[in-house]
C-alpha positions in Angstrom: 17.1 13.9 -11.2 19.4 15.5 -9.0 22.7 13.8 -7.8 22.8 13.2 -4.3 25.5 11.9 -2.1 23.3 9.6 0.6 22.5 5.8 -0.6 18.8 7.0 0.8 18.1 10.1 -1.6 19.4 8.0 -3.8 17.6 5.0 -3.6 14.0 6.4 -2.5 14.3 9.1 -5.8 15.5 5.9 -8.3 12.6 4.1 -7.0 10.1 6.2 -7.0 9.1 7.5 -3.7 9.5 10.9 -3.8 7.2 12.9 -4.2 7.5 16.0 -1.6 10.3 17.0 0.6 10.8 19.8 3.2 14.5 19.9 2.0 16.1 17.5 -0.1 19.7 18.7 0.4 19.6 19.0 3.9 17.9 15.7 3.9 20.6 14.3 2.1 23.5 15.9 3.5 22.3 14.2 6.8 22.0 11.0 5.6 25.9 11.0 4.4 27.2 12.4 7.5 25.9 9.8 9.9 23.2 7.7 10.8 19.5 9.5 10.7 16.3 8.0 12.5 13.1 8.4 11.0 9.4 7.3 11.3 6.1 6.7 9.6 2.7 6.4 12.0 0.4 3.8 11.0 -3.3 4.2 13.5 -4.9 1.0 14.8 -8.5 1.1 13.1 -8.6 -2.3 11.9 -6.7 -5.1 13.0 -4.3 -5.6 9.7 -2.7 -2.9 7.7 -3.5 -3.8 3.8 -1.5 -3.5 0.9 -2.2 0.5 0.4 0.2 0.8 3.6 3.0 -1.1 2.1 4.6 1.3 0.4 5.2 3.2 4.0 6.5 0.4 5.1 8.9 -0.1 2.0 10.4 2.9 2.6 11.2 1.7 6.4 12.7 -0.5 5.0 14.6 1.4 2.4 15.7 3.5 5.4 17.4 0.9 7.1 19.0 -1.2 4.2 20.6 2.5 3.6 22.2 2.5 7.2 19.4 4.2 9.0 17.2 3.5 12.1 13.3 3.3 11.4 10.6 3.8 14.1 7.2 2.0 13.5 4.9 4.8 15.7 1.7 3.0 16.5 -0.8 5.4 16.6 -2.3 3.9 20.1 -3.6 7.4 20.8 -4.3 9.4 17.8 -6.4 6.4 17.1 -9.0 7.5 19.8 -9.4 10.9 17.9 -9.7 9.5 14.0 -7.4 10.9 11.7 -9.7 13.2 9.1 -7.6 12.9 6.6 -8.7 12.4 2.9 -12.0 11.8 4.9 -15.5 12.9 4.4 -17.4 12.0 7.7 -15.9 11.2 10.7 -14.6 7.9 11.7 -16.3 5.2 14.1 -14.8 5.8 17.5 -13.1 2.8 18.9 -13.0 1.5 22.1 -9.5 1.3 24.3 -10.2 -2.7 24.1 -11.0 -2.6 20.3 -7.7 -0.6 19.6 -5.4 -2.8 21.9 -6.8 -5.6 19.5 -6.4 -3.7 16.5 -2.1 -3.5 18.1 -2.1 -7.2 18.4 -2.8 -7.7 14.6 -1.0 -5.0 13.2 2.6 -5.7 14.9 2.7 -9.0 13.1 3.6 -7.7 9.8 6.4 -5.6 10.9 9.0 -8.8 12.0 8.5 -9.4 8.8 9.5 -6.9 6.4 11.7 -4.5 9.3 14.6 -6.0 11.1 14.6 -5.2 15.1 18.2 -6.7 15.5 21.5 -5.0 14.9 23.4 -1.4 14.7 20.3 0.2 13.1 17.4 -1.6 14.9 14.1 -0.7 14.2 12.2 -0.2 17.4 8.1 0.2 17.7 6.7 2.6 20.0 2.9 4.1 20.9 2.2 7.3 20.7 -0.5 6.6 23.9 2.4 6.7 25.9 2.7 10.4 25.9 -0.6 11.1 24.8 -2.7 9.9 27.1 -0.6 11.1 30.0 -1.6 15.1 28.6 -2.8 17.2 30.9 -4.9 19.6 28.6 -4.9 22.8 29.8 -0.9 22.5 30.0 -1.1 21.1 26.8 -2.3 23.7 25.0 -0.4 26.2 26.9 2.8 24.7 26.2 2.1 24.0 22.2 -0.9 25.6 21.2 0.9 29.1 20.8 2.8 27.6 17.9 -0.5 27.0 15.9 -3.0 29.7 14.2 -6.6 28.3 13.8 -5.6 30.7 10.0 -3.0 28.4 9.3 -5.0 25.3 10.3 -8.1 26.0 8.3 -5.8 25.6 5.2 -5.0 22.1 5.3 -7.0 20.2 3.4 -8.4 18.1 4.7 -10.1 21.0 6.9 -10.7 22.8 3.6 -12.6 19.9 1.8 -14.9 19.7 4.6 -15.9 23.1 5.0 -16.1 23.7 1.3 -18.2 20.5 1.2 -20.1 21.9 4.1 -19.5 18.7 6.1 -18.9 18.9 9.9 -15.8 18.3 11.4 -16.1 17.9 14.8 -12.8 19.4 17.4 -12.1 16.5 18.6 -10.6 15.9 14.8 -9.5 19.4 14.5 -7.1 18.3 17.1 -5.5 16.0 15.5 -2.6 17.3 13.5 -1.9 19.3 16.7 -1.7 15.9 18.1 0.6 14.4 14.8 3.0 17.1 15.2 3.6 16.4 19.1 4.5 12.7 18.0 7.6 14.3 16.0 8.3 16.5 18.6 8.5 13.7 21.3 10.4 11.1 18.6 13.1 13.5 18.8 13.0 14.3 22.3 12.9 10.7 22.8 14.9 8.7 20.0 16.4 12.2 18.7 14.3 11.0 15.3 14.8 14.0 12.8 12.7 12.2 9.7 8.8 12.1 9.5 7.6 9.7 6.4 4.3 9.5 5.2 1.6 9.7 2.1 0.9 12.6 0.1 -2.1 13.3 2.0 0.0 13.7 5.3 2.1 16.7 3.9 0.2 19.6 6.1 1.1 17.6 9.6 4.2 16.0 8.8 5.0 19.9 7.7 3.3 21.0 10.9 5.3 18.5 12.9 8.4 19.2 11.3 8.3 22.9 12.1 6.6 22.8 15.6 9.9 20.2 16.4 12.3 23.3 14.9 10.5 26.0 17.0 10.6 24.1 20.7 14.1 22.3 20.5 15.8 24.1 17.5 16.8 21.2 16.3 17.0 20.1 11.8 13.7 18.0 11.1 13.0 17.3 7.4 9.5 15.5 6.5 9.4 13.4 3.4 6.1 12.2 1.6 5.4 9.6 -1.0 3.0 9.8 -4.1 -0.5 8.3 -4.4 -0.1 4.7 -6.2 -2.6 4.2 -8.6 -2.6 1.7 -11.1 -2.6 2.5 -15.0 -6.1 2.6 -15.2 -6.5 5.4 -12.8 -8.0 3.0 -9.9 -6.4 3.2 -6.0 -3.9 0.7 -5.5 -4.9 -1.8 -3.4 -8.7 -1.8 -4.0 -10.1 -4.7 -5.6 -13.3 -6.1 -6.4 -13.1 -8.3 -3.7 -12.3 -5.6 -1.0 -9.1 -4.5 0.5 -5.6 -6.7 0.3 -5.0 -7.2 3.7 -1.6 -8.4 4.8 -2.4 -10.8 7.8 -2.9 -13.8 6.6 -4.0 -15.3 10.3 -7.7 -16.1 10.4 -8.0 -16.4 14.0 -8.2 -12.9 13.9 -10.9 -12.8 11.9 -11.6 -13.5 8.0 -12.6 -10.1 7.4 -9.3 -8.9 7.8 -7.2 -11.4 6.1 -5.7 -12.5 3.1 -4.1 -16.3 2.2 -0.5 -16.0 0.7 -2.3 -17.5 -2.4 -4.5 -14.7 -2.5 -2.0 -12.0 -2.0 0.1 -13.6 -4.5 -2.9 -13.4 -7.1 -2.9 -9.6 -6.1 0.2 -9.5 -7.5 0.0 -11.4 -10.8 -2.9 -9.5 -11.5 -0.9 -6.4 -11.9 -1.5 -4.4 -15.1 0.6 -4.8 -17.3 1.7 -0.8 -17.3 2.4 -1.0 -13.6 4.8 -4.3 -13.1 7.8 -2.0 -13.4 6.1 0.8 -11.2 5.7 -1.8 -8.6 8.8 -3.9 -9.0 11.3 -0.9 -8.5 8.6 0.0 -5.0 7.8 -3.0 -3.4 10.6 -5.6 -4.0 14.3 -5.8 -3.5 14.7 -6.8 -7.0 17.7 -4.7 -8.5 17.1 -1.6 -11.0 18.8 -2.8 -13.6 17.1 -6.3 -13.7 13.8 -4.8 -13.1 14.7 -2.7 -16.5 15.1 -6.0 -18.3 11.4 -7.5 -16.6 9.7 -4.0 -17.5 11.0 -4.6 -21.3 8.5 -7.8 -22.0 6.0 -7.9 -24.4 3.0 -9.8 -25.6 2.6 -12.9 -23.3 6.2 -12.6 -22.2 5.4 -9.6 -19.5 3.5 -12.6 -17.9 7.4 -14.1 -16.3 7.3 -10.6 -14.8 4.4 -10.7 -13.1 5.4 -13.8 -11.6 8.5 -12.9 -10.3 6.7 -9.4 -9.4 4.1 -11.8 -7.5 7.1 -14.2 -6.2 9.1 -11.7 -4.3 5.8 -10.1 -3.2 4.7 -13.0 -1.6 8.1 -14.2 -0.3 8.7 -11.0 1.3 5.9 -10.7 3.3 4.9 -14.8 4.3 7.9 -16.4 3.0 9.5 -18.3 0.0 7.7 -21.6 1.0 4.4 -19.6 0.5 5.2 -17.9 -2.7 6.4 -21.3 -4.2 3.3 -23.1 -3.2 1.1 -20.0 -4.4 2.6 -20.2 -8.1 2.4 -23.9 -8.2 -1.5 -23.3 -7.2 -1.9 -21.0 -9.7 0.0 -23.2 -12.7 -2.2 -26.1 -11.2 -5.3 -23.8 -12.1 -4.5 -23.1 -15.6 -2.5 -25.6 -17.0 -4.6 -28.3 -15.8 -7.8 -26.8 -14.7 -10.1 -27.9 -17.4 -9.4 -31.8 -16.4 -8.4 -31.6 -12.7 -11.1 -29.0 -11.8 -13.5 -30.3 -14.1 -13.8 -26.8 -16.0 -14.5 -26.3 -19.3 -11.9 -25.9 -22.0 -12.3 -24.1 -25.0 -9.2 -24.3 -27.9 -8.2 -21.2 -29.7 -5.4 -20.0 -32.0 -3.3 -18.3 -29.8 -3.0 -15.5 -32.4 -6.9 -15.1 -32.2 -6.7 -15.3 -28.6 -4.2 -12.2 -28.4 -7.1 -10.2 -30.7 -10.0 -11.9 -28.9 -12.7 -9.3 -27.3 -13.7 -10.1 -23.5 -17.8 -9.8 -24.6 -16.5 -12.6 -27.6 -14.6 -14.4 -24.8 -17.8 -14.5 -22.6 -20.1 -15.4 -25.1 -17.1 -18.0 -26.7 -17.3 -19.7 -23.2 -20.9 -20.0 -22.6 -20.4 -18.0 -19.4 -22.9 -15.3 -20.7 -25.6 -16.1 -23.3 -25.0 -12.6 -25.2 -23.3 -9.5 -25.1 -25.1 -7.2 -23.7 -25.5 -10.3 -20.3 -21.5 -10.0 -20.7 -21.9 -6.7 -20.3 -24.6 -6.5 -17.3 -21.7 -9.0 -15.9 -19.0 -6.3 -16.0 -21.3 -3.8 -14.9 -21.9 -6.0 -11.7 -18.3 -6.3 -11.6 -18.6 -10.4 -12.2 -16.8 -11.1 -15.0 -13.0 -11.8 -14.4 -10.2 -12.7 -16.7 -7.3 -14.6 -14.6 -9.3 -13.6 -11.1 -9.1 -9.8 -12.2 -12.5 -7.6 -12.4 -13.0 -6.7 -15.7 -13.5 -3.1 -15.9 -14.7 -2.2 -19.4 -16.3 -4.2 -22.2 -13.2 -2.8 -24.4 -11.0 -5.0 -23.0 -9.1 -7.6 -24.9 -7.2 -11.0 -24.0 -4.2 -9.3 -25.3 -1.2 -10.7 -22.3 -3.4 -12.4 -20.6 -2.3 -15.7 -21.4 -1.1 -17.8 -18.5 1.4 -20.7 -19.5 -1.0 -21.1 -22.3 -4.4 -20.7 -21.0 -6.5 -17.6 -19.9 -9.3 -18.0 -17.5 -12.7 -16.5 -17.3 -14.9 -16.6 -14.9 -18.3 -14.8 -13.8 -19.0 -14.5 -10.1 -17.1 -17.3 -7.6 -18.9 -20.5 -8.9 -18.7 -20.1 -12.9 -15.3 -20.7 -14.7 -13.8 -21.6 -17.9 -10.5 -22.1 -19.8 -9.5 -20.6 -23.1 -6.6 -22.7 -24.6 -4.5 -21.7 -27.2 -3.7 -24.4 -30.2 
């Protein structure tokens, strides 16, 4: 890893967030001689981010505990085109009522996590303001010279369509035009210099960077972040019950929230080859301690999961929340089989930590044979500790939980494995 002079390079690289960069020095050099401002773009198409977008808004965050200003660009108007990206058909379009909606919800998770008070103030702004105000003809006059339909062909996400023969329609062909406008007005604007984004954004935040260079002449640097899977290969984020949305306020629907409890099971749920990955991302929890947590074994990793789960939680809907979450969850295991009524079954804990998940179905009654237990996992039923089951390989190796593990197939069937 290179040795840079800026707390951001240096943070954002330590924890794992770099992936691509237009130019790191620069980049860096800009960060130590003053203040920078950057942004990331999140469109309205539902009306709560989930927990894919948190590491985008993690490194907001990163940018302003390292002395920066971040700008949350609600994509207000891009959301009336659909971005394509990593996208094989096109995208419902919206109404204006539907997006203003979709604004509403998604602004709540921002006071949260971003601070709008103080020398480096966050500020929100939509890009409809300047977007919708286009006159087209003049538009493409004025900006469409610095694009070549050759050039535009290449990205990706134009090139998987085509080579997929799958239409793409100009309206979306328009849209990293659009994207790289939204740099060039942030720096007109808020003289922002710093585009953030996924992987899958490198093309326009590129794009943007050098369409802001060509029409002001001024530095732009673009920065993207790596796609977060999880050990096994699977997206981050995606569970069996859907996406983890971070709204947790049901009035705006219960198709796009999540309880605290829920997002804190999210959490605790983490493989065990990721807790580190996703300590040193999304928490403030410091390297070196995160070294210690990421050391565990056995049914030790467990306590990092929790805390993992704790500042999680805590960040996002507060320490009351997270508390009342983990006591929840202790409730559930430790005194499940009597509270709750569910069945208990005693084990050896050493037999436990060998124990097969077909011989843990079939121990518990839950499935009346292996190959049901396996039709269960197929279905994607069957759950250790509220966690999908994947494969019928997997063991109860670390998944004991303050001395229980819990199985369950589908949302009505449950049972406790104890260890003696």
């Amino acid at each position: 890893m290179p040795a840079y002079t800026s707390d951001l390079m240096t943070v954002l690289t330590a924890r794992g967030y770099l992936y691509q960069c237009t130019d790191e020095a620069a980049l860096d050099k800009a960060a130590s001689d003053g203040q920078i401002t950057g942004y990331i773009g999140f469109d309205c198409t539902a009306p709560s981010l989930h927990v894919g977008s948190m590491v985008q808004i993690m490194m907001l965050r990163r940018l302003q505990q390292a002395g920066h200003r971040p700008i949350i660009l609600l994509g207000g108007g891009t959301t009336k085109v659909g971005d394509p990206t990593d996208k094989d058909k096109s995208r419902p379009i919206l109404t204006d009522e539907q997006i203003e909606k979709n604004k509403d919800g998604i602004r709540q998770v921002f006071g949260k996590l971003i601070d709008f008070d103080g020398p480096n103030a966050a500020i929100m702004v939509d890009n409809a303001q300047w977007l919708d105000a286009l006159g087209y003809i003049e538009f493409l006059r004025d900006y469409g010279t610095h694009f070549t339909v050759n050039r535009m062909v290449q990205l990706d996400t134009v090139k998987r369509r085509l080579a997929n023969e799958q239409p793409m329609t100009f309206l979306e062909f328009n849209y990293s035009i659009m994207q790289s406008y939204d740099f060039l007005e942030l720096n007109r604007r808020h003289d922002c210099t710093l585009q953030m984004g996924g992987s899958d954004q490198w093309g326009n935040i590129v794009s943007g960077a050098d369409l802001t260079r060509r029409v002001t002449g001024n530095s732009a640097y673009g920065f993207t972040t790596p796609l977060i899977t999880t050990a096994s290969g699977g997206k981050m984020g995606k569970t069996a019950d859907g996406a983890v949305w971070l709204n947790d306020d049901p009035s705006r629907g219960t198709d796009f929230t999540r309880s605290p409890y829920e997002y804190w099971q999210f959490w605790r749920n983490t493989e065990d080859a990721d807790v580190g990955k996703f300590l040193r991302l999304f928490t403030d929890v410091s390297l070196d301690e995160i070294a210690t947590l990421e050391a565990l074994e056995g049914a030790q990793i467990n306590d990092a999961k929790i805390r993992l789960a704790n500042e999680a939680t805590t960040m996002l809907h507060g320490a009351d929340a997270a508390q009342q979450a983990e006591q929840t969850a202790k409730t559930t295991f430790e005194q499940g089989g009597t509270a709750q009524g569910l069945p208990t079954f005693d084990v050896p804990a050493a037999e436990i930590e060998t124990m097969g998940i077909l011989t843990a179905a079939t121990l518990t009654t839950l499935a009346a044979s292996n190959g049901e237990a396996r039709r269960h996992i197929k279905a994607g039923a069957l759950k250790v500790n509220d966690a999908k089951v994947s494969s019928h390989e997997e063991t109860l190796a670390g998944k004991l939980v303050d001395g229980v593990v819990k199985v369950s197939v589908g949302k009505k069937k449950h049972a406790l494995i104890k260890a003696v």
